[in-house]
C-alpha positions as CSV (number, residue, x, y, z in Angstrom):
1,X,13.8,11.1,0.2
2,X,12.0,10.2,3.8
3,X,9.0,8.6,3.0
4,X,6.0,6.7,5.0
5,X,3.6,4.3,3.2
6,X,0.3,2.7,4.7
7,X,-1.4,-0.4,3.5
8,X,-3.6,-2.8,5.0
9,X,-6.5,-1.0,4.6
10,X,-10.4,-2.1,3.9
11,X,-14.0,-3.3,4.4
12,X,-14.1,-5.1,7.4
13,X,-17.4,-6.6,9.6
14,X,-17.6,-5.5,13.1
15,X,-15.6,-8.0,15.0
16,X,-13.3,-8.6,12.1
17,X,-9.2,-7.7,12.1
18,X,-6.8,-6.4,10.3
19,X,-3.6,-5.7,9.9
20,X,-2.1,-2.2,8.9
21,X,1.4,-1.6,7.7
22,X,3.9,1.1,7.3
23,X,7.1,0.8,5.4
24,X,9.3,4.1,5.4
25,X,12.1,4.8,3.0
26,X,15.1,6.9,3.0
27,X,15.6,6.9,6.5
28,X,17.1,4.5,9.4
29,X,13.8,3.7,11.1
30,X,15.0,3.0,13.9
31,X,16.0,6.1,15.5
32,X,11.9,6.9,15.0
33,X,9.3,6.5,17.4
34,X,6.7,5.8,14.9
35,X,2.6,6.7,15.9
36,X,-0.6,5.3,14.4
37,X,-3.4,8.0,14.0
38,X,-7.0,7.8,12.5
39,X,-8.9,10.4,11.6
40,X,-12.9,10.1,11.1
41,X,-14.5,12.4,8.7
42,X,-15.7,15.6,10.8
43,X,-13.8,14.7,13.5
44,X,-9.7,15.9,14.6
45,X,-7.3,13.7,13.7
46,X,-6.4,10.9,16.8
47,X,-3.1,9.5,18.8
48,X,-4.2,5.2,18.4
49,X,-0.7,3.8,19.1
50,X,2.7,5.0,19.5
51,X,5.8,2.4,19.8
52,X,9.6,3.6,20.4
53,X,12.9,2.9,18.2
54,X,13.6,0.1,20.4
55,X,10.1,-1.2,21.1
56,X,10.8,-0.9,24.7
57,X,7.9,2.3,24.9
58,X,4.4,1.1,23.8
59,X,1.5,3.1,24.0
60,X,-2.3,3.0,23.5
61,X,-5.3,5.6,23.4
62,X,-7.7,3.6,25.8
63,X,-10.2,2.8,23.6
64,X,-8.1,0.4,21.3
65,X,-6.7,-0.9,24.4
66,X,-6.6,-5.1,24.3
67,X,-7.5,-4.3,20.6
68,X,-5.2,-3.0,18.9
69,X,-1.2,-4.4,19.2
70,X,1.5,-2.6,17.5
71,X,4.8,-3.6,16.6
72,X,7.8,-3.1,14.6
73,X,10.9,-4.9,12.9
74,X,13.5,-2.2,12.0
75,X,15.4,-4.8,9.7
76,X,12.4,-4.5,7.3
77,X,11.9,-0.7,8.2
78,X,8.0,-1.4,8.8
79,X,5.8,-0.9,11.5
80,X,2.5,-2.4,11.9
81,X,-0.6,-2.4,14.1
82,X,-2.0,-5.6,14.5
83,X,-6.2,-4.6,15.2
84,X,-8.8,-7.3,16.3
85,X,-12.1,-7.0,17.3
86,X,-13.2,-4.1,15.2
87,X,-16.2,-2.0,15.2
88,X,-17.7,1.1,13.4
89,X,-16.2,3.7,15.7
90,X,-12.9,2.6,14.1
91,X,-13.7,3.3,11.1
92,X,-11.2,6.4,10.0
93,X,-8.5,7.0,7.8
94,X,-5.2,6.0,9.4
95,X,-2.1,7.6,9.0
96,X,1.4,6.4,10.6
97,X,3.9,8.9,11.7
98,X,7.5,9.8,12.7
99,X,8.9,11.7,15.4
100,X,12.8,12.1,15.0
101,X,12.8,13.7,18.6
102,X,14.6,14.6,21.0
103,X,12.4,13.7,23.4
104,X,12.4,12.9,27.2
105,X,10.1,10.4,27.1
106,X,9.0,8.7,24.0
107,X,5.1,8.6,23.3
108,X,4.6,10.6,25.9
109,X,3.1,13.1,24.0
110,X,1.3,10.3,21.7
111,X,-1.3,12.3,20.0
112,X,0.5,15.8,19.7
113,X,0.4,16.1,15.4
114,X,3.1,19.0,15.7
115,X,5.6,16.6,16.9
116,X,5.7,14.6,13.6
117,X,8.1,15.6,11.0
118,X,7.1,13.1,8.5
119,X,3.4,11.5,7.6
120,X,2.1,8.6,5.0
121,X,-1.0,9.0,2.9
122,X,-3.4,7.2,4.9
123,X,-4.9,3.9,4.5
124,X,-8.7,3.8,4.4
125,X,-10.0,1.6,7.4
126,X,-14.3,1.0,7.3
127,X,-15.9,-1.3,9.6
128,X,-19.3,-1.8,8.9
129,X,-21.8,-4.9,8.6
């Protein structure tokens, strides 16, 4: 059974980090390009980050841009995003996702929901003082 779960989540001070991660199961991860998303309450769920099977394709909506890092080690069939400097408008739930493909160009359709197969739970990410 495919499977996608976050951690990492939590009460965090403006300017503080964290580190998310997501661990998937009962697939070979690395044939995935795997995509963060957050979504705030009353708002549409959001593209963050979006890295390729081979880490070669990185991409980042701009306002996490020299924020946020993500990164992923197929061995250990996790992916994580790495996020520093923090502040309330990140607060969201965040999701990770995977996209089995075929596609052209990987993450070039970062925030399009309909092109993920497979979704975690969500880990609850709140930034405030």
């Amino acid at each position: 059974q495919l499977q996608l779960v976050e951690s990492g989540g939590g009460l965090v001070q403006p300017g503080g980090s964290l580190r998310l991660s997501c661990a998937a199961s009962g697939f070979t991860l690395d044939y995935y390009v795997i995509a963060w998303f957050r979504q705030a309450p009353g708002k549409e769920r959001e593209g963050v980050a979006c890295i390729s099977g081979s880490s070669l394709t990185i991409k980042y909506v701009d306002s996490v841009k020299g924020r946020f890092t993500i990164s992923r080690d197929n061995a250990k069939k996790t992916v994580y995003l790495q996020m520093n400097t923090l502040n309330p408008e990140d607060t969201g739930l965040y999701y990770c996702a995977a996209d089995g493909g075929p596609y052209s160009s990987p993450c070039a359709r970062m925030g399009d929901t309909g092109r993920y197969g497979y979704w975690g739970q969500g880990t609850q990410v709140t930034v405030s003082s």
